[in-house]
FIFIFI-412369 format. One record per residue: residue in one letter; y negated, x, z of N, C-alpha, C, O in turn; residue number from 1. Coordinates in pm, whole numbers, m for minus. Each point is the difference from the previous one (the first is absolute). Example, Ala and Ser with C-alpha at 12.3 -4.5 7.8 and 13.67 -1.06 7.14 Angstrom:
REM FIFIFI-412369
SITE resn   n_c2   n_c1   n_c3  ca_c2  ca_c1  ca_c3   c_c2   c_c1   c_c3   o_c2   o_c1   o_c3 resi
SITE    A    569   1319    780   m119    m89      0   m120     90      0      2    104     66    1
SITE    S   m107   m139   m138   m119     82      6   m109    m77     73   m111     51     17    2
END
This chain:
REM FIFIFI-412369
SITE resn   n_c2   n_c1   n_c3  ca_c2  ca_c1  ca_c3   c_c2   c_c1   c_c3   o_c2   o_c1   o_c3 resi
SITE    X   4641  m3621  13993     46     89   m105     81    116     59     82     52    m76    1
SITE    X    m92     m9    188     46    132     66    148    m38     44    103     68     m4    2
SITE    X   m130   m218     53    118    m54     45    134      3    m80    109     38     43    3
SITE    X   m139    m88   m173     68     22   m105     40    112    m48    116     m7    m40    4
SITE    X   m169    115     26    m32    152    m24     91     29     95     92     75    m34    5
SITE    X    m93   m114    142    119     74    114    128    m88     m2     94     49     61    6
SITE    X    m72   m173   m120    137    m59     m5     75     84    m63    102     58     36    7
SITE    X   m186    m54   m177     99     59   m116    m17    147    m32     29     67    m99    8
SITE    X    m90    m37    226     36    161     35    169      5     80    100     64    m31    9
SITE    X   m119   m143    121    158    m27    121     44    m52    m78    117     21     33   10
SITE    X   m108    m94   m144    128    m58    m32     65    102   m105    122     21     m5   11
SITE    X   m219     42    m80     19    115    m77     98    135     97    107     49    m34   12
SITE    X   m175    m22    137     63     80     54    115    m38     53     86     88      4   13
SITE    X    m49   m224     52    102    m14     27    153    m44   m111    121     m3     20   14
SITE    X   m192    m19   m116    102     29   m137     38    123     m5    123     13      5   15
SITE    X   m183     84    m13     43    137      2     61     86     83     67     98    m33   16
SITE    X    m95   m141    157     94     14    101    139    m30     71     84     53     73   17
SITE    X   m117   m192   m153    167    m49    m69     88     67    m90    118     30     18   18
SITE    X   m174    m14    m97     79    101   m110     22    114     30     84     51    m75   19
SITE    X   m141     47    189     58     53     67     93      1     57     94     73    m33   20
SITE    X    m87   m176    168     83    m37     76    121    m12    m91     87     84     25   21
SITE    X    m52   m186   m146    108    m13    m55     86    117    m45    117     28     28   22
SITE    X   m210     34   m108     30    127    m38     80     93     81     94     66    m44   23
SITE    X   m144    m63    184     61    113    117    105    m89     54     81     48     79   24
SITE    X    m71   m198   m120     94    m72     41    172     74    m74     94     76     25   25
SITE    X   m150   m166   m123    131    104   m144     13     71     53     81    m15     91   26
SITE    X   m146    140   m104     20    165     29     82     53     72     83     89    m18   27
SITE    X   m139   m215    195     59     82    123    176    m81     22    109     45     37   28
SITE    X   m160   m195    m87    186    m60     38     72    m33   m144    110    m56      3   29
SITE    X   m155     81    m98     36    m45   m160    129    142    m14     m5    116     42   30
SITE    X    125   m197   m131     66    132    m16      8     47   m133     85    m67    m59   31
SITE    X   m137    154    m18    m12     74   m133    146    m30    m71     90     66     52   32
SITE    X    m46   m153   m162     87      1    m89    m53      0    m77   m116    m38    m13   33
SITE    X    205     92    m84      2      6   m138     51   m133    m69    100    m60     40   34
SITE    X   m183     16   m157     23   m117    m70    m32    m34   m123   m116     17    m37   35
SITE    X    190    m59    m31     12      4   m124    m81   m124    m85     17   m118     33   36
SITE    X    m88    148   m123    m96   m135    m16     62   m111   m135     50     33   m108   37
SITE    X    m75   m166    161     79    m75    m77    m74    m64    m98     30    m22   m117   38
SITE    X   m136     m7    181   m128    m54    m79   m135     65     22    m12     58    108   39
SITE    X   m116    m55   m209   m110     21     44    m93    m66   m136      8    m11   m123   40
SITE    X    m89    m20    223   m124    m68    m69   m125      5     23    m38    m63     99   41
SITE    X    m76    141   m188   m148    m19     11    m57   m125     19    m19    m86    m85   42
SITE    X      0     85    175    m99   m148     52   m155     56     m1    m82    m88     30   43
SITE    X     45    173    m50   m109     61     m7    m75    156     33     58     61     90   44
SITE    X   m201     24   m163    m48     52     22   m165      2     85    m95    m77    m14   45
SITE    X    105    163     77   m151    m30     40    m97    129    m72     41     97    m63   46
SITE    X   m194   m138     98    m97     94    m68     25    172     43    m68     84    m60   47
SITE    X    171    m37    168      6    122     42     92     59    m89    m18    119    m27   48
SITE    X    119   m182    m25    133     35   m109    132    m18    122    110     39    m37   49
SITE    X   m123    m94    167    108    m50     74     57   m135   m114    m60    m74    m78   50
SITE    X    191     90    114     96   m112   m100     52    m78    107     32     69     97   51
SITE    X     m8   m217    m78     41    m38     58    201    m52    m39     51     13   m112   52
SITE    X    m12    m42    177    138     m7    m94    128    m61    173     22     37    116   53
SITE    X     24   m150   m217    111    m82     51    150     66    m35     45     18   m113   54
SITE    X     23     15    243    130     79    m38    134    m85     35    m24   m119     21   55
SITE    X    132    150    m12     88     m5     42    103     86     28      4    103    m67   56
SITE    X     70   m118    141     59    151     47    129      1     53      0    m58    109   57
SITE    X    130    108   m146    102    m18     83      9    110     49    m80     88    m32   58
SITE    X    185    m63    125    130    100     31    111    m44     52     20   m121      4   59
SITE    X     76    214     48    144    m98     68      4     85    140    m37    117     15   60
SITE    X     96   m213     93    m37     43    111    114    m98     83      1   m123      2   61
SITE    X     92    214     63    108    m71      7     82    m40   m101      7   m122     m4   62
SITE    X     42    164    m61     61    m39   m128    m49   m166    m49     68    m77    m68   63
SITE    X   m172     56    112   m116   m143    m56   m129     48    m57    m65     98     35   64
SITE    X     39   m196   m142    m86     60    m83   m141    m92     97     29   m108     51   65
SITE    X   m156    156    m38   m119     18     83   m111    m15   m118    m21     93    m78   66
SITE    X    m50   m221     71   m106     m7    m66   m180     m4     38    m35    m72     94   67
SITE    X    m66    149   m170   m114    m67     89    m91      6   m110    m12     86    m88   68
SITE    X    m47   m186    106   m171    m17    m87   m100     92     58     14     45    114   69
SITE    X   m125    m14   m198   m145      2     80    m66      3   m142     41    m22   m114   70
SITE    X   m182     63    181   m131     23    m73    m53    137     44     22     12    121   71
SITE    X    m60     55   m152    m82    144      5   m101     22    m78    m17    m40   m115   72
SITE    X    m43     97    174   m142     50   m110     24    184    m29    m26     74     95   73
SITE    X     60    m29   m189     32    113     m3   m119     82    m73    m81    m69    m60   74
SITE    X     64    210     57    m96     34    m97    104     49   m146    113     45    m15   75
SITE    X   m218    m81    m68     36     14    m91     97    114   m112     55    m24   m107   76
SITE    X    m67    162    198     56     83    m47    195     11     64     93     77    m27   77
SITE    X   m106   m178    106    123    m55     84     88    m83   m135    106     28    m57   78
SITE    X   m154    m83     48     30   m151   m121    118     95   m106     70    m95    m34   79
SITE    X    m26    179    m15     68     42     34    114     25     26     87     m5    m88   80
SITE    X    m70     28    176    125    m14    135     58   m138     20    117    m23     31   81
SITE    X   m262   m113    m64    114   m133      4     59    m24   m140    m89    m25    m81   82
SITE    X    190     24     37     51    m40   m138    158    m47     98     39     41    109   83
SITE    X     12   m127   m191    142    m63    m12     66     63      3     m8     85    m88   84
SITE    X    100    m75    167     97     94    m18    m26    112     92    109     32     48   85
SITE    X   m202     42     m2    m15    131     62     m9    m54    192    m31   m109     49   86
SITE    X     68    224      6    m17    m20    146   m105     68     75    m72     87    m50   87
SITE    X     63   m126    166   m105    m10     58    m17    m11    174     80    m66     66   88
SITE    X   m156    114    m25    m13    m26    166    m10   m104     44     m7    m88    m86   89
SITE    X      2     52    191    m77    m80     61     27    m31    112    114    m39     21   90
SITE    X   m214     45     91     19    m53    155     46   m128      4    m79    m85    m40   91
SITE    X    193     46     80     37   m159     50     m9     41    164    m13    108     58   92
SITE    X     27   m234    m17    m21    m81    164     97    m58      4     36    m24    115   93
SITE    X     68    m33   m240    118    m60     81    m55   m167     m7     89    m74     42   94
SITE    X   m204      6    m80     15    m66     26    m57    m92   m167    m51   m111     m7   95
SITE    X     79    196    m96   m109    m52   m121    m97     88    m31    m37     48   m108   96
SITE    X      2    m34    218   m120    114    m15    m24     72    m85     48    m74    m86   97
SITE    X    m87    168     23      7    128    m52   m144     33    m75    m73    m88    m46   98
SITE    X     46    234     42   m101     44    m73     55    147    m45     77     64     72   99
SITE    X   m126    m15   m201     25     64    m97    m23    139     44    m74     15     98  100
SITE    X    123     83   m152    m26    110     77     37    113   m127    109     48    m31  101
SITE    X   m272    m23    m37     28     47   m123    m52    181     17      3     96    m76  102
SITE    X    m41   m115    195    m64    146     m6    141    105     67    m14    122     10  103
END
């Protein structure tokens, strides 16, 4: 029983330590543009009032227009800030990448 008790202690912690890591990933080599949202969609809420939500996002960069998907879990008083049409942050990597950057 302890054995178990301590897997899904390390595996718990090591989820979270990931999401760290990613996070300071963005942060430290991701470059902050501005982007304009093309699509968005609630795919869901959870019991805290975080919204989950599917975007899409352009800008032009090089006189070529630059597209990217994701998923985010935002809190709810954010929700918001995603509507059609309005712009928005977000760390890209250059490579697809990107995460939202609402604060």
């Amino acid at each position: 029983m302890t054995l178990v008790v301590l897997i899904v202690v390390v595996i718990l912690v090591g989820f979270i330590v990931s999401l760290f890591i990613r996070d300071r990933q963005f942060r430290k080599h991701g470059r902050r543009i501005r982007v304009r949202l093309d699509d968005v969609r609630h795919v869901g809420t959870s019991e805290t009032g975080a919204v989950t939500v599917r975007y899409r996002a352009s800008w032009v960069e090089d006189n070529r227009p630059k597209l990217i998907e994701g998923r985010e879990t935002i809190p709810a008083k954010r929700l918001r800030q995603m509507q059609v049409g309005r712009s928005v942050y977000v760390f890209y990597l250059g490579d697809g990448r990107a995460q939202l950057d609402l604060g």
